[in-house]
C-alpha positions as CSV (number, residue, x, y, z in Angstrom):
1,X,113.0,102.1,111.1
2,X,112.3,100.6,108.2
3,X,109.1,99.3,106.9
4,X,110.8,96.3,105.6
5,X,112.5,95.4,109.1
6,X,108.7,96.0,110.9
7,X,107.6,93.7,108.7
8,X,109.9,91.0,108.9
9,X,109.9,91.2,112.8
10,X,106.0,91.2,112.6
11,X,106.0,88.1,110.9
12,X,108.2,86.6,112.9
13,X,105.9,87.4,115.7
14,X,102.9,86.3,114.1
15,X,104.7,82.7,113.6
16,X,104.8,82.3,117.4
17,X,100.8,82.6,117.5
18,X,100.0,80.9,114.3
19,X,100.2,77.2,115.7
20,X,98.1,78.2,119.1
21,X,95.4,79.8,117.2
22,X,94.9,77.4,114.5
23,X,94.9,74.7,117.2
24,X,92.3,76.5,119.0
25,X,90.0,77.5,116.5
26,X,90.0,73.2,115.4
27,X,88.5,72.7,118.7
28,X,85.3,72.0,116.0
29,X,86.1,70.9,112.6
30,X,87.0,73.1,109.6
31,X,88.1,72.5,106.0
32,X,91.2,75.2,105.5
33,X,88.9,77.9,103.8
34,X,86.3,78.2,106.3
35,X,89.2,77.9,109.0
36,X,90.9,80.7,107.3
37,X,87.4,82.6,107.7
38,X,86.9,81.8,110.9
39,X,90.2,83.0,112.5
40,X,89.8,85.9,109.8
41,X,86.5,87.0,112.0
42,X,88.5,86.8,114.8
43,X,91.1,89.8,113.5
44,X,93.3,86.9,112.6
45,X,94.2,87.2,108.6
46,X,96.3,84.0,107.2
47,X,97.3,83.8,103.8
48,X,96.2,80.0,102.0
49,X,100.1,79.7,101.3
50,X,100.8,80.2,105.0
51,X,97.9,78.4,106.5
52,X,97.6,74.9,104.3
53,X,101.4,73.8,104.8
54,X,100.7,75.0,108.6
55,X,97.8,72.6,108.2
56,X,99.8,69.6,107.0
57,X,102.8,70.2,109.3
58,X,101.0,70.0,112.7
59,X,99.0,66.6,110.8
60,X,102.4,65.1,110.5
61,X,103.4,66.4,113.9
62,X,100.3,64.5,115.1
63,X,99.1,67.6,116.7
64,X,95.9,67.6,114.2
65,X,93.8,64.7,112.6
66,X,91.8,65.5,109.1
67,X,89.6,63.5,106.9
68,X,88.6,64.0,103.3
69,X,84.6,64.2,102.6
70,X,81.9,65.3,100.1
71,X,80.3,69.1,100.9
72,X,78.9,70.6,98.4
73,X,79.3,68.3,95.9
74,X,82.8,68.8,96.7
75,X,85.9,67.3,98.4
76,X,86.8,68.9,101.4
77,X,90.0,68.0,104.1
78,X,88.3,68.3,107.5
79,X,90.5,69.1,110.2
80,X,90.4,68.9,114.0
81,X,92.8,68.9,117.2
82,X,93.9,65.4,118.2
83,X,94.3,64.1,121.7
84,X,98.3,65.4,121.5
85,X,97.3,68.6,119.7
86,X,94.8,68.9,123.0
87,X,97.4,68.2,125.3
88,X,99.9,70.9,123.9
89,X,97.3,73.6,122.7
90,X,96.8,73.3,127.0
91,X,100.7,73.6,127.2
92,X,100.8,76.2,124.6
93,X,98.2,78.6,126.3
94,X,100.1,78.3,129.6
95,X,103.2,79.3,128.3
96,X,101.3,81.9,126.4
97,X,99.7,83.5,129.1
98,X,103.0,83.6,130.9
99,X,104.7,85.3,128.2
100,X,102.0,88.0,128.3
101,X,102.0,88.6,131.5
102,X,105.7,88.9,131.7
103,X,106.0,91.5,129.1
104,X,102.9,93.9,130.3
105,X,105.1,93.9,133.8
106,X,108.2,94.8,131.5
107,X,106.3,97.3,129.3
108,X,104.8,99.1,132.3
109,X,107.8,99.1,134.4
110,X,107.0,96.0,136.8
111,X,109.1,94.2,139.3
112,X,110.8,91.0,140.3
113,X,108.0,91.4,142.9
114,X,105.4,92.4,141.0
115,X,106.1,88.7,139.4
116,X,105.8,87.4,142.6
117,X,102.4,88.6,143.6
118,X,101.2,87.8,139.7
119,X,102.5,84.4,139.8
120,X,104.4,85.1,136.6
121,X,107.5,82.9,136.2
């Protein structure tokens, strides 16, 4: 395989977690740098040209609100999860945890009952 396909399909990957982790990590307010950090601790690296349109997409979605103030003697953007961004971060997570669960029952051979007893849908 090539090491240009892995990474295309890992980044493709990555997309589908990028919007539930940065919504979950706003649960406090962060400016985009120390948000970047934070999810960075967490074995989470985003790039600055990947996270700040991210940033401004789910603001316009209404899934995030920000503010600008002074820190530092600096301006900073603020962000935090909304009421909606609350509401589908919950939805999100669901859905995630489904998804997980559904593919370590495919990856170690489960069944249709197996999905049963697990409650996966």
């Amino acid at each position: 395989m090539s090491d240009e396909l892995l990474e295309n399909l890992r980044l493709e990957l990555r997309r589908g977690y990028l919007v539930l982790a940065v919504l979950t990590q706003l649960r406090t307010e962060h400016y985009g740098y120390a948000l970047r950090k934070a999810l960075a601790e967490r074995g989470l690296e985003i790039d600055e040209n990947t996270l700040y349109p991210l940033l401004r997409r789910l603001e316009s979605q209404g899934l995030l609100d920000s503010e600008w103030r002074e820190e530092d003697k600096r301006n900073k953007r603020f962000y935090r999860v909304s009421a909606a961004g609350q509401t589908i971060r919950a939805q999100l997570l669901d859905e995630w945890e489904g998804i997980n669960a559904s593919l370590r029952l495919i990856t170690q051979g489960g069944s249709e009952a197996d999905r049963h007893l697990t409650g996966v849908k």
